[in-house]
C-alpha positions as protocol buffer text, in pm:
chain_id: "A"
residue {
  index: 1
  type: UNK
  ca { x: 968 y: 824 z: -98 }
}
residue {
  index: 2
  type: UNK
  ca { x: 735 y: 1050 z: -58 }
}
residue {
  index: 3
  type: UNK
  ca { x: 318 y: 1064 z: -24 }
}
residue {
  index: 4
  type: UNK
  ca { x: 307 y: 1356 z: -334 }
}
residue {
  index: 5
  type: UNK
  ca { x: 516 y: 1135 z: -540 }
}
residue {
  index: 6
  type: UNK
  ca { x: 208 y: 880 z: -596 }
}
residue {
  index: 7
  type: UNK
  ca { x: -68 y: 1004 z: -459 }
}
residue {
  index: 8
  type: UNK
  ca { x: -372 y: 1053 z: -711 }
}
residue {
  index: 9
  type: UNK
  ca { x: -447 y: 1404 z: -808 }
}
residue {
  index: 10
  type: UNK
  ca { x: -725 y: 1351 z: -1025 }
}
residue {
  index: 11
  type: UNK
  ca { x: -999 y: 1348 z: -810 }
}
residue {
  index: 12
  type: UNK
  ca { x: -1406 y: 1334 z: -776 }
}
residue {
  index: 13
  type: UNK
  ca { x: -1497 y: 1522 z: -517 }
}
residue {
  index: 14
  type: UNK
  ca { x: -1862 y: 1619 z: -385 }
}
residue {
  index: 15
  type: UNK
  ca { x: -2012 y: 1843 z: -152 }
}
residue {
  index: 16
  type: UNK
  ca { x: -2208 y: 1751 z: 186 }
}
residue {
  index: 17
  type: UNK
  ca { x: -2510 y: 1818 z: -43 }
}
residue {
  index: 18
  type: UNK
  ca { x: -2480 y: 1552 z: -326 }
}
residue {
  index: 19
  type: UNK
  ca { x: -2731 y: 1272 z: -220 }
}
residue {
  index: 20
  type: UNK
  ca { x: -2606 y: 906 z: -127 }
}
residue {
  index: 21
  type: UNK
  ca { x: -2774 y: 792 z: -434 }
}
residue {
  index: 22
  type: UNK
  ca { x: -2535 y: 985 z: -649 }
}
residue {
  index: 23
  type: UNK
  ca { x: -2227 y: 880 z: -434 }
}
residue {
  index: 24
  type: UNK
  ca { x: -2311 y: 515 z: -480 }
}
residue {
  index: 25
  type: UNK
  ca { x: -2343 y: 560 z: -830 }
}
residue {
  index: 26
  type: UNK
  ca { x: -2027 y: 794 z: -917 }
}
residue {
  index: 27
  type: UNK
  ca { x: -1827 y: 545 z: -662 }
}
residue {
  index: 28
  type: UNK
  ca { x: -1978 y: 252 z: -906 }
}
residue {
  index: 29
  type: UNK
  ca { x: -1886 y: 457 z: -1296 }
}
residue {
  index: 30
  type: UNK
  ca { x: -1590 y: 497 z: -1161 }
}
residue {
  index: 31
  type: UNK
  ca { x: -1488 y: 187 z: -937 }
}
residue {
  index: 32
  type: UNK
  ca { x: -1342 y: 373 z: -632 }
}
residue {
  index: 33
  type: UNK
  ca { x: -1392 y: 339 z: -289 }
}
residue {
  index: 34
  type: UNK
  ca { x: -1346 y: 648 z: -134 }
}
residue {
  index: 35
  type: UNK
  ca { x: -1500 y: 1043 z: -214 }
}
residue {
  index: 36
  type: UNK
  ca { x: -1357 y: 1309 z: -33 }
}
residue {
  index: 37
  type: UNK
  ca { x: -1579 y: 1571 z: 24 }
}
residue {
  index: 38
  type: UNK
  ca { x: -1534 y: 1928 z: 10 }
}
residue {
  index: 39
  type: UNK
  ca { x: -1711 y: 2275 z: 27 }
}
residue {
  index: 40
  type: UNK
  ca { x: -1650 y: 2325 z: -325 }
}
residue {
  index: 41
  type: UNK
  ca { x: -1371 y: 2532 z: -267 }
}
residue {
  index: 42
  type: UNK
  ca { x: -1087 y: 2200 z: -187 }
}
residue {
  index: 43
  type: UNK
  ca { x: -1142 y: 2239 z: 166 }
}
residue {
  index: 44
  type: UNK
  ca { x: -1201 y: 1897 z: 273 }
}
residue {
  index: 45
  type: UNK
  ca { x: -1507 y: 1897 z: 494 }
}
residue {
  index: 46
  type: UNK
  ca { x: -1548 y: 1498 z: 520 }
}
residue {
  index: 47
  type: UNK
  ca { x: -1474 y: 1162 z: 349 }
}
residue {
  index: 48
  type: UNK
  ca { x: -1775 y: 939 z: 220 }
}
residue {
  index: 49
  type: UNK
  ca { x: -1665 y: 553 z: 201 }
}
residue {
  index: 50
  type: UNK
  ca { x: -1802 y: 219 z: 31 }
}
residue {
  index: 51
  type: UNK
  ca { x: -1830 y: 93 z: 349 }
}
residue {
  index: 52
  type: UNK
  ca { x: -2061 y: 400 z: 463 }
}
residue {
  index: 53
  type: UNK
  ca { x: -2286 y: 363 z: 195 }
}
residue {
  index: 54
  type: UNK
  ca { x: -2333 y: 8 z: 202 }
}
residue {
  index: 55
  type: UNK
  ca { x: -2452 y: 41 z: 577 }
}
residue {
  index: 56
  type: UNK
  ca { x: -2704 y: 316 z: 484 }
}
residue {
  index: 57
  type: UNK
  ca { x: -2846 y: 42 z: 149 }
}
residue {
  index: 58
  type: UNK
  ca { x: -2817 y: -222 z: 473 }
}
residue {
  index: 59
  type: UNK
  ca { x: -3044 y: 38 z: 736 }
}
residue {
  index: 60
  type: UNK
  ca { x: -3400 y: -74 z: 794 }
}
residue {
  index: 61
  type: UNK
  ca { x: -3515 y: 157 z: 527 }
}
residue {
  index: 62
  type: UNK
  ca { x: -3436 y: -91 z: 284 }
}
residue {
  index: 63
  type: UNK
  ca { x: -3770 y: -254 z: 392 }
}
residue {
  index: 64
  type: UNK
  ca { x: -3927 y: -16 z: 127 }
}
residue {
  index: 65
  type: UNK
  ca { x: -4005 y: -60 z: -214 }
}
residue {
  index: 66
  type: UNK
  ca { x: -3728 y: -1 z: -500 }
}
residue {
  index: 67
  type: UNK
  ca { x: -3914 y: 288 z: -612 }
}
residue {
  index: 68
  type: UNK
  ca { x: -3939 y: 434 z: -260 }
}
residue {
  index: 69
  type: UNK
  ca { x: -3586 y: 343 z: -150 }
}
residue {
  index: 70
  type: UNK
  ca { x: -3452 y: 554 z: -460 }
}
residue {
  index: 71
  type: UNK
  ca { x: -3640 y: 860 z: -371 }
}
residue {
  index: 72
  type: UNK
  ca { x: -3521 y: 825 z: 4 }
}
residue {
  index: 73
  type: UNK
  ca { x: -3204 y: 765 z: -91 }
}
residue {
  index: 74
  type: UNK
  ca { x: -3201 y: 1058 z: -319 }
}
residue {
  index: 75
  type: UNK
  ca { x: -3287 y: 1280 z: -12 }
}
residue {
  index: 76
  type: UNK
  ca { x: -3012 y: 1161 z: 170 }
}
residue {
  index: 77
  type: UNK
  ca { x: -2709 y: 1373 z: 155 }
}
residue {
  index: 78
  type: UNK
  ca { x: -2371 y: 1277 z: 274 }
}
residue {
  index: 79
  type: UNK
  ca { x: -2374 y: 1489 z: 502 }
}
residue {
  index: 80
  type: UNK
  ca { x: -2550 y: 1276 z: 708 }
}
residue {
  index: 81
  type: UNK
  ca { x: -2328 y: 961 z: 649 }
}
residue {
  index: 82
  type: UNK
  ca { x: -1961 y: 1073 z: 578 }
}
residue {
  index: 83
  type: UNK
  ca { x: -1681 y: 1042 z: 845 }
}
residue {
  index: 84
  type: UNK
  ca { x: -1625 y: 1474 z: 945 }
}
residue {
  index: 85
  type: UNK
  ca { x: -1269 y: 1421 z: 1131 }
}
residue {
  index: 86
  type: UNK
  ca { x: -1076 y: 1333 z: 857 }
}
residue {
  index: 87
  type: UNK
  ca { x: -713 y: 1153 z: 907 }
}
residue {
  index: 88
  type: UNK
  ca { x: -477 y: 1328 z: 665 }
}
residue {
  index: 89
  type: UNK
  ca { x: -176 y: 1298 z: 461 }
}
residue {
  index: 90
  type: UNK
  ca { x: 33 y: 1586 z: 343 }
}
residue {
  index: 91
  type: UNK
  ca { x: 234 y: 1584 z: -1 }
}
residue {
  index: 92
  type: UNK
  ca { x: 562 y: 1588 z: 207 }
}
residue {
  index: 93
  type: UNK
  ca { x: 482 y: 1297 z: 456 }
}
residue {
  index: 94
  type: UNK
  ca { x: 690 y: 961 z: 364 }
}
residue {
  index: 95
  type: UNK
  ca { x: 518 y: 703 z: 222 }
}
residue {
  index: 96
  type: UNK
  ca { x: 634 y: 482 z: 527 }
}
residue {
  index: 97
  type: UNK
  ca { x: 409 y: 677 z: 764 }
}
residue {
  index: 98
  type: UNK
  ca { x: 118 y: 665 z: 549 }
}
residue {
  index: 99
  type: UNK
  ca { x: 137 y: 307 z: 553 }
}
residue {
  index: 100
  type: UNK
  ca { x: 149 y: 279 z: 916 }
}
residue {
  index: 101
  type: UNK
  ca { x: -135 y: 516 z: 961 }
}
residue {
  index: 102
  type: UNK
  ca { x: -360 y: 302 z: 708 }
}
residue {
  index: 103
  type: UNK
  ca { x: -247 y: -4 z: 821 }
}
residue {
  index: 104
  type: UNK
  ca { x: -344 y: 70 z: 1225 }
}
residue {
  index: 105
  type: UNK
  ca { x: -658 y: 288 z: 1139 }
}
residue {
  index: 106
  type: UNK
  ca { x: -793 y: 17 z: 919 }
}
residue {
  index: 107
  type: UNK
  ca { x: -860 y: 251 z: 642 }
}
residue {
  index: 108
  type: UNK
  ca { x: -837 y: 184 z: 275 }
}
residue {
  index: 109
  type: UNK
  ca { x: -719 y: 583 z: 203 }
}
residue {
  index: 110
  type: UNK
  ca { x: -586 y: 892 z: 298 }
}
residue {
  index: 111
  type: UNK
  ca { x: -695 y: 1215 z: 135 }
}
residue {
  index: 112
  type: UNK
  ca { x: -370 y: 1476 z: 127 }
}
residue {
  index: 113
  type: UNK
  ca { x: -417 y: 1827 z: 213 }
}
residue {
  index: 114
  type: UNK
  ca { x: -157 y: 2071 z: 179 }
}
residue {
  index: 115
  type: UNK
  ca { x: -214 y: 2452 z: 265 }
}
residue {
  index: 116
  type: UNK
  ca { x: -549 y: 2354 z: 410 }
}
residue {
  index: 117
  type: UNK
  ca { x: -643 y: 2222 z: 60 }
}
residue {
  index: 118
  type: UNK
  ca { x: -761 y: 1889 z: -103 }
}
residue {
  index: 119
  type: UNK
  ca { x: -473 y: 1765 z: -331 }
}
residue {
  index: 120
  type: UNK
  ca { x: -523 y: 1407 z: -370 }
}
residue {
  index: 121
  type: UNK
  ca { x: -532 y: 1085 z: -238 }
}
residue {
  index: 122
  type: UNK
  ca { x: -325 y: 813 z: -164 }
}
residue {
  index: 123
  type: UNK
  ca { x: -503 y: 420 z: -173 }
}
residue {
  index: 124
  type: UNK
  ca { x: -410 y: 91 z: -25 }
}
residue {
  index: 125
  type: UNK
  ca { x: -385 y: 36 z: -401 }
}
residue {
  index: 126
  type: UNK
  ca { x: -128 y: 312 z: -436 }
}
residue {
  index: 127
  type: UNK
  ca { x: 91 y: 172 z: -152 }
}
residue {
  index: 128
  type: UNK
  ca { x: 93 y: -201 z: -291 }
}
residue {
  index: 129
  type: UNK
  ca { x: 215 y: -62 z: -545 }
}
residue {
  index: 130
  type: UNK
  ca { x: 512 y: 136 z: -401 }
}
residue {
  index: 131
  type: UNK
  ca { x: 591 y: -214 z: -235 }
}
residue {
  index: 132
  type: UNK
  ca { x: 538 y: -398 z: -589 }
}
residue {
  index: 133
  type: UNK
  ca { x: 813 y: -134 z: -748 }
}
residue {
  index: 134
  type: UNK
  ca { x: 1045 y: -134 z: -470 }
}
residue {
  index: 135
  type: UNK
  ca { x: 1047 y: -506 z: -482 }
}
residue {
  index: 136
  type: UNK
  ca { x: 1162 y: -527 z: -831 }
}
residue {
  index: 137
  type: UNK
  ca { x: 878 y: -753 z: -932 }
}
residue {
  index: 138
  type: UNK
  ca { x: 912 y: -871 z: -1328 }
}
residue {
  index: 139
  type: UNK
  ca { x: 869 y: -1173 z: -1517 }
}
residue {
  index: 140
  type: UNK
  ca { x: 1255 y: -1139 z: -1613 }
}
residue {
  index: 141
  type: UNK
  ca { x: 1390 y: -1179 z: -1218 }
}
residue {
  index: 142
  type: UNK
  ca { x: 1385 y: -1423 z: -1016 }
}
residue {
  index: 143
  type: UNK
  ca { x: 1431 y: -1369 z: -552 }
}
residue {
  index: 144
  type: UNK
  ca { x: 1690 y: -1546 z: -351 }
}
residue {
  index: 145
  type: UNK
  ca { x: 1723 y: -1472 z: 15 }
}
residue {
  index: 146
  type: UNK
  ca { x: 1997 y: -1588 z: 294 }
}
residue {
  index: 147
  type: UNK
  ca { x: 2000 y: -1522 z: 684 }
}
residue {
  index: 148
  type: UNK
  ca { x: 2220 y: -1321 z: 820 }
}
residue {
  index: 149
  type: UNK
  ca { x: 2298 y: -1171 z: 1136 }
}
residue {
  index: 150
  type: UNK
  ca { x: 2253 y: -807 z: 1203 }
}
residue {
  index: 151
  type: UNK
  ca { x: 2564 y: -635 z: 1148 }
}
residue {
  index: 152
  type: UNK
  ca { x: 2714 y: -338 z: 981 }
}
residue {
  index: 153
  type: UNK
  ca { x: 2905 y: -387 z: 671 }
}
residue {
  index: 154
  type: UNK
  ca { x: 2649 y: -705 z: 553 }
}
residue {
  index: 155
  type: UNK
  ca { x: 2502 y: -527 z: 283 }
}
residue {
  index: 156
  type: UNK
  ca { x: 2821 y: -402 z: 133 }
}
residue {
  index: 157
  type: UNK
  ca { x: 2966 y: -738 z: 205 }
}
residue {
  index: 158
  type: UNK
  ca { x: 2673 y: -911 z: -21 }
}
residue {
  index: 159
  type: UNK
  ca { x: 2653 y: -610 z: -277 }
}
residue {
  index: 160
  type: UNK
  ca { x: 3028 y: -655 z: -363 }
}
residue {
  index: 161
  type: UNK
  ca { x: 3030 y: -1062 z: -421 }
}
residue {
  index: 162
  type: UNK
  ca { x: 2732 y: -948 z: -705 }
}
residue {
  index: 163
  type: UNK
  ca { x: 2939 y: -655 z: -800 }
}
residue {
  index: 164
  type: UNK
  ca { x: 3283 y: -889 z: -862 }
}
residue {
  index: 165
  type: UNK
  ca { x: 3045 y: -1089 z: -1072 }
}
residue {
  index: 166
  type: UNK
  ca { x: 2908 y: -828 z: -1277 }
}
residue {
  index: 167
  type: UNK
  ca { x: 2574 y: -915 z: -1143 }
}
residue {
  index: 168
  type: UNK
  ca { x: 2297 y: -641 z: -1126 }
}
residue {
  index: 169
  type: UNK
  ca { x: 2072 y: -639 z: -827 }
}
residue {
  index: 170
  type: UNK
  ca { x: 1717 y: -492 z: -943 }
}
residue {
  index: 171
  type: UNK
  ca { x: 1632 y: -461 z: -549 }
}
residue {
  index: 172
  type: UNK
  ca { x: 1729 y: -574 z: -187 }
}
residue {
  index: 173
  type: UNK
  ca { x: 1519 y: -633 z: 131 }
}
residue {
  index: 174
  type: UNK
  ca { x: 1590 y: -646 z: 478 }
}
residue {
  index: 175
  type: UNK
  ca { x: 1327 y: -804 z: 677 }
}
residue {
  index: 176
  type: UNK
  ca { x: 1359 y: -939 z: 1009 }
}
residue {
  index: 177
  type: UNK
  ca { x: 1293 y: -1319 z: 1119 }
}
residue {
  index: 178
  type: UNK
  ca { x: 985 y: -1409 z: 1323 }
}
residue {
  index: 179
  type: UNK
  ca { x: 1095 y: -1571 z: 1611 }
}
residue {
  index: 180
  type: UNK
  ca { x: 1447 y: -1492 z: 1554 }
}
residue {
  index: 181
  type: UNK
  ca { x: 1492 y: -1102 z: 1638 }
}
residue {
  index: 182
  type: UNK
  ca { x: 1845 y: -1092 z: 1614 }
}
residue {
  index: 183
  type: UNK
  ca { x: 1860 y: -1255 z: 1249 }
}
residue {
  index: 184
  type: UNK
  ca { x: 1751 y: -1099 z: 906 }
}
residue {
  index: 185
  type: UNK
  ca { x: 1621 y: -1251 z: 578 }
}
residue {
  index: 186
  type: UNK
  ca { x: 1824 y: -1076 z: 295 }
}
residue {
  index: 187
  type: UNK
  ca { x: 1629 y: -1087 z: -31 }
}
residue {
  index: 188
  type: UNK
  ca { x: 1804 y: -995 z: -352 }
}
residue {
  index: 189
  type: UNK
  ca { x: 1620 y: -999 z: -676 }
}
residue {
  index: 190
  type: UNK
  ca { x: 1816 y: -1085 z: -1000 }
}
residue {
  index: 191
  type: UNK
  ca { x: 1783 y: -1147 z: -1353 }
}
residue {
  index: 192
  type: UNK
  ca { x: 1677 y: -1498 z: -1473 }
}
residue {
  index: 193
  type: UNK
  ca { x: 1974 y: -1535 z: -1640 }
}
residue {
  index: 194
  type: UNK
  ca { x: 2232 y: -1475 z: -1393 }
}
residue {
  index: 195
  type: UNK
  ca { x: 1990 y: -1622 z: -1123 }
}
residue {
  index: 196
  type: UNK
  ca { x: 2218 y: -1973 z: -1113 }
}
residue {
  index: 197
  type: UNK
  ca { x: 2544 y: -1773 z: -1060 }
}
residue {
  index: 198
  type: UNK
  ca { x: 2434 y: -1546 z: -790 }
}
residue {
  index: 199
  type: UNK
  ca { x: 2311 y: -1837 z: -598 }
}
residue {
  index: 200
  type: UNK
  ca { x: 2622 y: -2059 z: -685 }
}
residue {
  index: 201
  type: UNK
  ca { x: 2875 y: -1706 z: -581 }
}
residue {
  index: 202
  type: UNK
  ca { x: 2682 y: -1682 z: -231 }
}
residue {
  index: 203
  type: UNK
  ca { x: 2684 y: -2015 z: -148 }
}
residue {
  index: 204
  type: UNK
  ca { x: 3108 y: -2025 z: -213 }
}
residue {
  index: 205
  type: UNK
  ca { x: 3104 y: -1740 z: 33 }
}
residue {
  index: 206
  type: UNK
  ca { x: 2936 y: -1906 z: 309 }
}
residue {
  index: 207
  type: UNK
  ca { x: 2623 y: -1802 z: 292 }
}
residue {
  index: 208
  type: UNK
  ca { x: 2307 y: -2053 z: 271 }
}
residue {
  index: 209
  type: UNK
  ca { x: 2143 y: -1947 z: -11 }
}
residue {
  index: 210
  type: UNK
  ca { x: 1711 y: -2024 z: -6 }
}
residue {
  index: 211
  type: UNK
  ca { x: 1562 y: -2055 z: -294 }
}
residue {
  index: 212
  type: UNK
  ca { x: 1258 y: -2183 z: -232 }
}
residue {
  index: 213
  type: UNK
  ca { x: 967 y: -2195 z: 65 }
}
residue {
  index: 214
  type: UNK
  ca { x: 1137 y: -2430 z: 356 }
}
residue {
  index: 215
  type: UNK
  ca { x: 932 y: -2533 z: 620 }
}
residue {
  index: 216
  type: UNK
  ca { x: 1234 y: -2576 z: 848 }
}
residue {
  index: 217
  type: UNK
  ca { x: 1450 y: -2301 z: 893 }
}
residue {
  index: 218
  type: UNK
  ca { x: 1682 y: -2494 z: 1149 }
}
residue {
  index: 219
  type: UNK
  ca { x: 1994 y: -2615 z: 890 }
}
residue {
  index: 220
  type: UNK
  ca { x: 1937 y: -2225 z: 721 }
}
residue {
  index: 221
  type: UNK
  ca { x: 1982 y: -1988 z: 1046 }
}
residue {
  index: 222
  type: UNK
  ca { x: 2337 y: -1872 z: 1101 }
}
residue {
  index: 223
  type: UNK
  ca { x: 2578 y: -1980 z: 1386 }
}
């Protein structure tokens, strides 16, 4: 998976002229967060945020009257609020990385340049919902998971007790145990209607099958 694949294209942009007011108000119309900001040609010269205007609506200047707040803030230009050394994306960067960059930075988005141009923008929004796909998620399945140690061949080993049974798998999930670095949660998501028989085909095989939140993990870890 790759950033270009769902990154937002469609984008409002402004220019290190356009005042604060009219940020806060396109960010508002339009229920975004984030503006890039360019020099009118896609070359990204900054990145105005919520959280930058909100601090500038928070400064001492909003000891002033409404009417003289709005012409201040109608002076203001981003220019003198947006971040200038922009963290970027590009189109062929996997999503994975993206992630990791958001998710240690702290930011809610990453604008994606290519060529030394603007060509979208990829959310926080954007990458639950990468996780939300990959997951499977639908009102017609229904998640198991088992613990396993790491070893090769457990997929495959899994994958063909479901395929023997004619059961589908809409996704699978690794994802380590806390506390327990050498054991893995497996997480299969079914259909509802086979959900019974894919725990009942496991649990012949060996495996011990959760199907619900267990406080106690003890009787569940493998030996």
């Amino acid at each position: 998976m790759y950033v270009g694949w769902y990154m937002k294209t469609k984008l409002l942009t402004i220019t290190p002229e356009t005042s604060v007011f009219k940020a806060r108000e396109m960010m508002d119309n339009h229920r975004i967060s984030h503006l890039p900001v360019t020099d009118g040609k896609a070359h990204l010269v900054g990145l105005v945020t919520d959280r930058d205007l909100r601090q500038v609506w928070a400064s001492p200047a909003t000891t002033l009257s409404v009417h003289e707040l709005t012409y201040v803030l109608q002076k203001l230009t981003v220019a003198n609020v947006m971040t200038r050394n922009v963290v970027t994306a590009t189109p062929d960067m996997h999503i994975e990385r993206a992630a990791l960059i958001i998710h240690d930075k702290k930011f809610g988005a990453l604008p994606v340049v290519k060529d030394d141009r603007l060509v979208g923008i990829i959310t926080v929004t954007d990458l639950m919902q990468v996780v939300l796909t990959a997951l499977g998620l639908s009102d017609n399945t229904k998640r198991l998971s088992l613990l396993a140690v790491d070893r090769i061949g457990l997929l495959a080993e899994v994958c063909n007790y479901m395929a023997q049974a004619g059961i589908n798998i809409s996704s699978v999930l690794f994802v380590p145990l806390v506390a327990h670095p050498d054991v893995w949660q497996v997480i299969l998501r079914v259909n509802t209607d086979v959900y019974d028989k894919a725990v009942s085909i496991l649990t012949e095989a060996g495996y011990k099958v959760i199907t619900q939140y267990v406080e106690d993990l003890t009787a569940y870890l493998p030996r």
